[in-house]
VEXKOL-758066 format. One record per residue: residue in one letter; x, z, y of N, C-alpha, C, CB in turn. Coordinates in nm, 4 decimals, always signed. Glycine has a CB too. Layout:
N
- residuo,n.X,n.Z,n.Y,ca.X,ca.Z,ca.Y,c.X,c.Z,c.Y,cb.X,cb.Z,cb.Y
- A,X,Z,Y,X,Z,Y,X,Z,Y,X,Z,Y;
...
//
This chain:
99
- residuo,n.X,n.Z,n.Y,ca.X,ca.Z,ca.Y,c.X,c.Z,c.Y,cb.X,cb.Z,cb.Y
- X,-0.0702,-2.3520,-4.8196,-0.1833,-2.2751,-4.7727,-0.1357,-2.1570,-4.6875,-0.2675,-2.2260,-4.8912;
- X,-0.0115,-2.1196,-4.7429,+0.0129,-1.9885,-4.6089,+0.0851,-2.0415,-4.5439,+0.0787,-1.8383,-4.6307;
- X,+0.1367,-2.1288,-4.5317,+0.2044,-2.2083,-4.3770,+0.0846,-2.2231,-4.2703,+0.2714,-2.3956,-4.4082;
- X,-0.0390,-2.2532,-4.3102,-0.1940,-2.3047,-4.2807,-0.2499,-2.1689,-4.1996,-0.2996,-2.3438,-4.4473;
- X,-0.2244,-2.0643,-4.2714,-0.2692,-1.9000,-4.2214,-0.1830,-1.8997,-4.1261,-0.2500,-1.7568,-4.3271;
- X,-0.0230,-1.8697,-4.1487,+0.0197,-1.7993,-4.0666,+0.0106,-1.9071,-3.9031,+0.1676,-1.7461,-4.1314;
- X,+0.0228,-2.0148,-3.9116,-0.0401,-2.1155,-3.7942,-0.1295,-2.0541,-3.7634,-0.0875,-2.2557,-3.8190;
- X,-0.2196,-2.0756,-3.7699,-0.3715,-2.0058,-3.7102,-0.2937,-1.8718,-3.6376,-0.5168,-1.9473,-3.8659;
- X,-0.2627,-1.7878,-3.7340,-0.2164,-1.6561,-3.6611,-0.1566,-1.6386,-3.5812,-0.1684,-1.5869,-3.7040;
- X,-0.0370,-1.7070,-3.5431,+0.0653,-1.7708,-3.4389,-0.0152,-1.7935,-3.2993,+0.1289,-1.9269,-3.4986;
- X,-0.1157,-1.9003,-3.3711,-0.1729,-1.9583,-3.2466,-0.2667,-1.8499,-3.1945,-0.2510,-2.1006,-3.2719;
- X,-0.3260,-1.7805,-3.2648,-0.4182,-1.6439,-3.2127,-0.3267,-1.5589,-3.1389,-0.4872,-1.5449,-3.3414;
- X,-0.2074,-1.5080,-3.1853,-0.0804,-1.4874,-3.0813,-0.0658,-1.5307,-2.9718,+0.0233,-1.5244,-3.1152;
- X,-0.0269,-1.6283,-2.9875,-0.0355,-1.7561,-2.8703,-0.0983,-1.7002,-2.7663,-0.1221,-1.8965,-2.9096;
- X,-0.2214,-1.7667,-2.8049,-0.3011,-1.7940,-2.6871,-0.3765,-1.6101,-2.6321,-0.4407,-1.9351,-2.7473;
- X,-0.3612,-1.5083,-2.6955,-0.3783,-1.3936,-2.6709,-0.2600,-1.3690,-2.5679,-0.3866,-1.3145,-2.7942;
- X,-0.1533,-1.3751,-2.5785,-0.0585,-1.3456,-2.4929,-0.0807,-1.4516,-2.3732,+0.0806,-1.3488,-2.5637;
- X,-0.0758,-1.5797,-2.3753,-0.1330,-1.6790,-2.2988,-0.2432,-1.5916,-2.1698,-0.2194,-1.7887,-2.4179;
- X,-0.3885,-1.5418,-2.2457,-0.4841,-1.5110,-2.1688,-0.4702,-1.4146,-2.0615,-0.5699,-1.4795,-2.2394;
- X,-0.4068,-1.3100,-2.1397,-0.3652,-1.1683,-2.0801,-0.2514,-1.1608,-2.0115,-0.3490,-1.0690,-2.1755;
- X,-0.1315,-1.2989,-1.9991,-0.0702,-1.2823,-1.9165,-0.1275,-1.3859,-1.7609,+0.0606,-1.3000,-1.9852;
- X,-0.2162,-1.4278,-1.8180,-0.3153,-1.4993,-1.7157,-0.3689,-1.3825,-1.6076,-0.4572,-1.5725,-1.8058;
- X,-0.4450,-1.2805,-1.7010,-0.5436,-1.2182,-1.6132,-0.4695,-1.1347,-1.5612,-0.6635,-1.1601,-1.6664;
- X,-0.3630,-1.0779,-1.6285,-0.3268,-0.9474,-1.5630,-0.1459,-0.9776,-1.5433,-0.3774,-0.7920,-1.6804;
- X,-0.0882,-1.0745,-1.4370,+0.0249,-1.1350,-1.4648,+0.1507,-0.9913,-1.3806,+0.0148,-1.3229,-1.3871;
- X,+0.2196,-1.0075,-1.4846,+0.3004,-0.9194,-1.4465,+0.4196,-0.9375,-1.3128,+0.3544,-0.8960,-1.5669;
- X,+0.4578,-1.0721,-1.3573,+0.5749,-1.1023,-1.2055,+0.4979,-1.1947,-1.1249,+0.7506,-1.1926,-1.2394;
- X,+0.3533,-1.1805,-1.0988,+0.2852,-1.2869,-1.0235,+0.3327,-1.3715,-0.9596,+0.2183,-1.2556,-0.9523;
- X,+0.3857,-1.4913,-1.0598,+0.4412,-1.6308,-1.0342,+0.3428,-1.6986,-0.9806,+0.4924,-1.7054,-1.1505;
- X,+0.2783,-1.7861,-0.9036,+0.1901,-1.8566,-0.8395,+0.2317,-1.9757,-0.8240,+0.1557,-1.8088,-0.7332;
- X,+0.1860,-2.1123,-0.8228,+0.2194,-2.2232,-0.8068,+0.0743,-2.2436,-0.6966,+0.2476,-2.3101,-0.9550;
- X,+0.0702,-2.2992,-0.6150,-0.0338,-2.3210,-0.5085,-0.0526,-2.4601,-0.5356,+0.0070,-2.2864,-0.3515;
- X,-0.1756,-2.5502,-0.5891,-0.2002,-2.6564,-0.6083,-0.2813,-2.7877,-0.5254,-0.2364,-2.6248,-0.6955;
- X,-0.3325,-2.7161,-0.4681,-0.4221,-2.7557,-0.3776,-0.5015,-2.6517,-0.2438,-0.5158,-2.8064,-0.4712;
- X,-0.4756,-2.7031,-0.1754,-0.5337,-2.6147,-0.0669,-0.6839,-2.6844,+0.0205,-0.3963,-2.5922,+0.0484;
- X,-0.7802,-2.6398,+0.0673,-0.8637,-2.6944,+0.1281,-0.9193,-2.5925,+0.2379,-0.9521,-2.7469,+0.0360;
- X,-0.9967,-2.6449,+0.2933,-1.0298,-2.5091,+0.4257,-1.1328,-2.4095,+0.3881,-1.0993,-2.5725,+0.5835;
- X,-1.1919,-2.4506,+0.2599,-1.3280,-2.3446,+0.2006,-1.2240,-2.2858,+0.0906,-1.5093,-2.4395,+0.1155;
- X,-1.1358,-2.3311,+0.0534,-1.0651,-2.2482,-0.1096,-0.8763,-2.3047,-0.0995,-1.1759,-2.3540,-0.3222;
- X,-0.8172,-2.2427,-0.1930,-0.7254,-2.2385,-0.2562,-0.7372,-2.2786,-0.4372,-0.6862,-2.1133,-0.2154;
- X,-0.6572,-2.3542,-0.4705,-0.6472,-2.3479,-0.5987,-0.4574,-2.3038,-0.6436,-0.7129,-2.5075,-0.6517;
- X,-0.4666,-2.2118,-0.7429,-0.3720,-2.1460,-0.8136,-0.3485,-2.1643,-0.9408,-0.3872,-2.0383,-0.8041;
- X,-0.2005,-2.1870,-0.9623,-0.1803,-2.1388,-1.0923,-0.1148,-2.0600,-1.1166,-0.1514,-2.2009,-1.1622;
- X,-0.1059,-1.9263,-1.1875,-0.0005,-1.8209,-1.2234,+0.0151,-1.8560,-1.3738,-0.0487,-1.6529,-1.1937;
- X,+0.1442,-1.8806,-1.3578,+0.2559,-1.9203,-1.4655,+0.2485,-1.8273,-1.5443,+0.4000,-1.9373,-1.4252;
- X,+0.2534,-1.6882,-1.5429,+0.2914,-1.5504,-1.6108,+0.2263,-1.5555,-1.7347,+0.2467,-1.4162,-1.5313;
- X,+0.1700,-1.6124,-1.7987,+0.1273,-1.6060,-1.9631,+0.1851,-1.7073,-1.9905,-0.0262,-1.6100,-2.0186;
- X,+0.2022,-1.8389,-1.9182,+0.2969,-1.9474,-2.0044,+0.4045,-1.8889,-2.0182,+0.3307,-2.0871,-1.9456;
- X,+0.4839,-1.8696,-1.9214,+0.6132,-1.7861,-1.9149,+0.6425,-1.6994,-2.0379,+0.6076,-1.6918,-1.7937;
- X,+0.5261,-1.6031,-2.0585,+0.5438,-1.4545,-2.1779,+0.4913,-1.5406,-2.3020,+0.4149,-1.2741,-2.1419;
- X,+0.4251,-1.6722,-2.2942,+0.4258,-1.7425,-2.4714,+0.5312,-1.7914,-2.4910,+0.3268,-1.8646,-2.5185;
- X,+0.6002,-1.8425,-2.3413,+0.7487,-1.9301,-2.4338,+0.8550,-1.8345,-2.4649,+0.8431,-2.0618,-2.3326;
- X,+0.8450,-1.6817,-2.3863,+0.9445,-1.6303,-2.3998,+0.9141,-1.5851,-2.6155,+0.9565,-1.4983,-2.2556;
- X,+0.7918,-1.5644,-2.6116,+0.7367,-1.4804,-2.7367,+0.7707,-1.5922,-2.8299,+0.5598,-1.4270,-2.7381;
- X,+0.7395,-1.7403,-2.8639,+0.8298,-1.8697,-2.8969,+0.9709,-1.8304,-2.9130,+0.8245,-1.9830,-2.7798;
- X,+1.0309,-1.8090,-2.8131,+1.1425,-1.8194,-2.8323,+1.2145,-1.6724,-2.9148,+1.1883,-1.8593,-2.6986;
- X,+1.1257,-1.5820,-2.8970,+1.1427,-1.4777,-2.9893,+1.1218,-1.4606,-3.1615,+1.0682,-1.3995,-2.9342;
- X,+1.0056,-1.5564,-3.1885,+1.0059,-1.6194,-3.2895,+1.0586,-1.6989,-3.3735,+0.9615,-1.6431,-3.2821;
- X,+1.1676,-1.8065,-3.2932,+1.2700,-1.9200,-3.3532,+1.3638,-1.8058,-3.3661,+1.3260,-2.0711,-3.2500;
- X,+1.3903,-1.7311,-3.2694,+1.5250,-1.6488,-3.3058,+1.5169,-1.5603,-3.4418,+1.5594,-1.5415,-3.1798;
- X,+1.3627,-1.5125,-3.4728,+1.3951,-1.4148,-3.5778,+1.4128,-1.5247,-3.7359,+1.2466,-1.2810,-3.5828;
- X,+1.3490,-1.6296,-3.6797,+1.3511,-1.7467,-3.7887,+1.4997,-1.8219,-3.7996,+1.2315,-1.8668,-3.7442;
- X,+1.5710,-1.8039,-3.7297,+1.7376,-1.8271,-3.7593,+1.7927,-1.6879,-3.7818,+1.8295,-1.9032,-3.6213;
- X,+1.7481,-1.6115,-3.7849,+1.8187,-1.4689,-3.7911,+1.8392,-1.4640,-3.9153,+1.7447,-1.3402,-3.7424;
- X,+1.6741,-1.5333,-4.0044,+1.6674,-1.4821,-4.1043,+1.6942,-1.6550,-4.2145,+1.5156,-1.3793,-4.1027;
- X,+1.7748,-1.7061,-4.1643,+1.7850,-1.8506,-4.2105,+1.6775,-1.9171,-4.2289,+1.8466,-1.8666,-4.3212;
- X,+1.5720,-1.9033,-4.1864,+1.4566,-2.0278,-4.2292,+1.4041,-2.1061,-4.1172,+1.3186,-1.9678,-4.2996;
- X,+1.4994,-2.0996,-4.0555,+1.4611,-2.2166,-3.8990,+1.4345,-2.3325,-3.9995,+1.6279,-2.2672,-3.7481;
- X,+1.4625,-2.4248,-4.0504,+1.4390,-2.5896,-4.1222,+1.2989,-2.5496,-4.1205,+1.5166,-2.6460,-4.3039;
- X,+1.2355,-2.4013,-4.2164,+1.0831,-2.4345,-4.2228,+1.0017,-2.3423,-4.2074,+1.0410,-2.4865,-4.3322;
- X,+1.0280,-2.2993,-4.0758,+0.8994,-2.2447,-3.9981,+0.9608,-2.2646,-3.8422,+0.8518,-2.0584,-4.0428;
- X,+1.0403,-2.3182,-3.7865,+1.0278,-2.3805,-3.7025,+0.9245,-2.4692,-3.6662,+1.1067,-2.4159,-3.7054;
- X,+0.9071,-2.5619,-3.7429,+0.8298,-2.6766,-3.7238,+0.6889,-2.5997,-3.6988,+0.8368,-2.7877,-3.8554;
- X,+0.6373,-2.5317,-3.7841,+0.4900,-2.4246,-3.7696,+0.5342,-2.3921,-3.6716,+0.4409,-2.2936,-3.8698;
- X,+0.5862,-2.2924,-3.6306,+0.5840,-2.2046,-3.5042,+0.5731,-2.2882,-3.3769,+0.7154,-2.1160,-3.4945;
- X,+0.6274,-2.4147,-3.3716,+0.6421,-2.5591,-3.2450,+0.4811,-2.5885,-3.2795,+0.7881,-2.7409,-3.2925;
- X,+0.4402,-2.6125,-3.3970,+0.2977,-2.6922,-3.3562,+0.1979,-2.5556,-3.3615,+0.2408,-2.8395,-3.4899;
- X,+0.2152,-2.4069,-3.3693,+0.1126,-2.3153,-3.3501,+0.1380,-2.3380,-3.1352,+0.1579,-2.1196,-3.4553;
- X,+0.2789,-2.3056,-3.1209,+0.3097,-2.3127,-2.9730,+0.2344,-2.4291,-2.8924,+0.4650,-2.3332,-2.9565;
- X,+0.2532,-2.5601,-2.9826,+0.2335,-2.6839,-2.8437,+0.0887,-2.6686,-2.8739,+0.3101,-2.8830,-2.8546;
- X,-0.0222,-2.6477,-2.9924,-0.1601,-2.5968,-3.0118,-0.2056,-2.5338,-2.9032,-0.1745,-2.5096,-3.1188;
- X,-0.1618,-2.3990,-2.8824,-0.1896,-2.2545,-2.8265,-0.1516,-2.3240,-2.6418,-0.0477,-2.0926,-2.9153;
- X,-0.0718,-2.3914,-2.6019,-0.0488,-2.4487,-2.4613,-0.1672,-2.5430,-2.4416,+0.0990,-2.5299,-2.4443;
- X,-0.2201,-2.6106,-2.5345,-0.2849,-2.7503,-2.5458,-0.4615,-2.6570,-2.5119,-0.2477,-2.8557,-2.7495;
- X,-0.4545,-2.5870,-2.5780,-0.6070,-2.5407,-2.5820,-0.6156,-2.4024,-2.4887,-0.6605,-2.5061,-2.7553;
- X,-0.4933,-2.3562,-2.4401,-0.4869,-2.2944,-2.3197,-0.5257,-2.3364,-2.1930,-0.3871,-2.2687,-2.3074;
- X,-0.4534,-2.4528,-2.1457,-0.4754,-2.5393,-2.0045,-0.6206,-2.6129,-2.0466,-0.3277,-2.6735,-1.9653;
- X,-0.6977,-2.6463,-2.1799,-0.8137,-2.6449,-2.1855,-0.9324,-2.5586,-2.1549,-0.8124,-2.6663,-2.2626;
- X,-0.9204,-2.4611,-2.1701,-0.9785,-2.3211,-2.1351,-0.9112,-2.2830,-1.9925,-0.9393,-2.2001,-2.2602;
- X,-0.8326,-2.3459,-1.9256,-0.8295,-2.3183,-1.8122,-0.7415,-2.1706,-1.7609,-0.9647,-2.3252,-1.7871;
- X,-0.6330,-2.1178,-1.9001,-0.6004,-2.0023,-1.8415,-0.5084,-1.9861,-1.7512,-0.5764,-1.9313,-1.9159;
- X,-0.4880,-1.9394,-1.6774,-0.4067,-1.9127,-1.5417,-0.4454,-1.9951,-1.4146,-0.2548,-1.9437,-1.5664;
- X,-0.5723,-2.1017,-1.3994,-0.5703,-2.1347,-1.2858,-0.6973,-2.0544,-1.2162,-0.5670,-2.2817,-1.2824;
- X,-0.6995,-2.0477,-1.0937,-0.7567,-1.9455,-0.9863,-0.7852,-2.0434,-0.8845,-0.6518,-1.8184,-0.9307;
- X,-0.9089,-2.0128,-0.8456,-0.9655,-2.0769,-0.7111,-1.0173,-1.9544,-0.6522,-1.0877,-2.2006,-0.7263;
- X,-0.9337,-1.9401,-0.5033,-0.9454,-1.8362,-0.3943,-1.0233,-1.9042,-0.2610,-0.7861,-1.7810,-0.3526;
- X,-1.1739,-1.8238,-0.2818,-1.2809,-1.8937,-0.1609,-1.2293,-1.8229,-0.0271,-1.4740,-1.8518,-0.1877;
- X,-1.2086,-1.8731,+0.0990,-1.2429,-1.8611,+0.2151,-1.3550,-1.7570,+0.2684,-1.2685,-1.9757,+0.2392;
- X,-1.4333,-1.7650,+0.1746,-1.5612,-1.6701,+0.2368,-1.5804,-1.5362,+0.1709,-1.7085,-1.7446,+0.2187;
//
């Protein structure tokens, strides 16, 4: 049951850092996806970027503290969750109108 909590919480992590490095991206990474003559479509990377780095800040304190075997596995399925229902919600892509 608290493997169950702290998931959820992870993933509220997640995808909070996810949003906010969406809206307000700090090294405005841009991937240009499509272009048309009325719009642009964008993606800024900068919240995927700051969840995997925050991931990877997480496995580290979880080998720091020897329990990588079992909360690794939580922390990978709060992460691939929090990516999965991110690019569902659409965070970081941008459509720039012409007009």
């Amino acid at each position: 049951m608290k493997n169950i909590v702290l998931v959820v919480l992870q993933l509220i992590l997640f995808l909070l850092v996810f949003g906010i490095g969406s809206l307000l991206p700090p090294f405005h990474i841009e991937h240009v996806l499509s272009t048309t003559p009325t719009s642009t479509r964008i993606f800024i990377a900068d919240g995927l970027i700051l969840m995997f780095v925050l991931y990877l800040l997480l496995i580290l304190i979880a080998a720091l503290r020897k329990r990588l075997g079992v909360s690794a596995p939580w922390t990978t399925l709060a992460f691939v969750l929090a990516a999965a229902l991110g690019f569902a919600m659409k965070f970081g892509f941008l459509t720039r109108s012409a007009f």
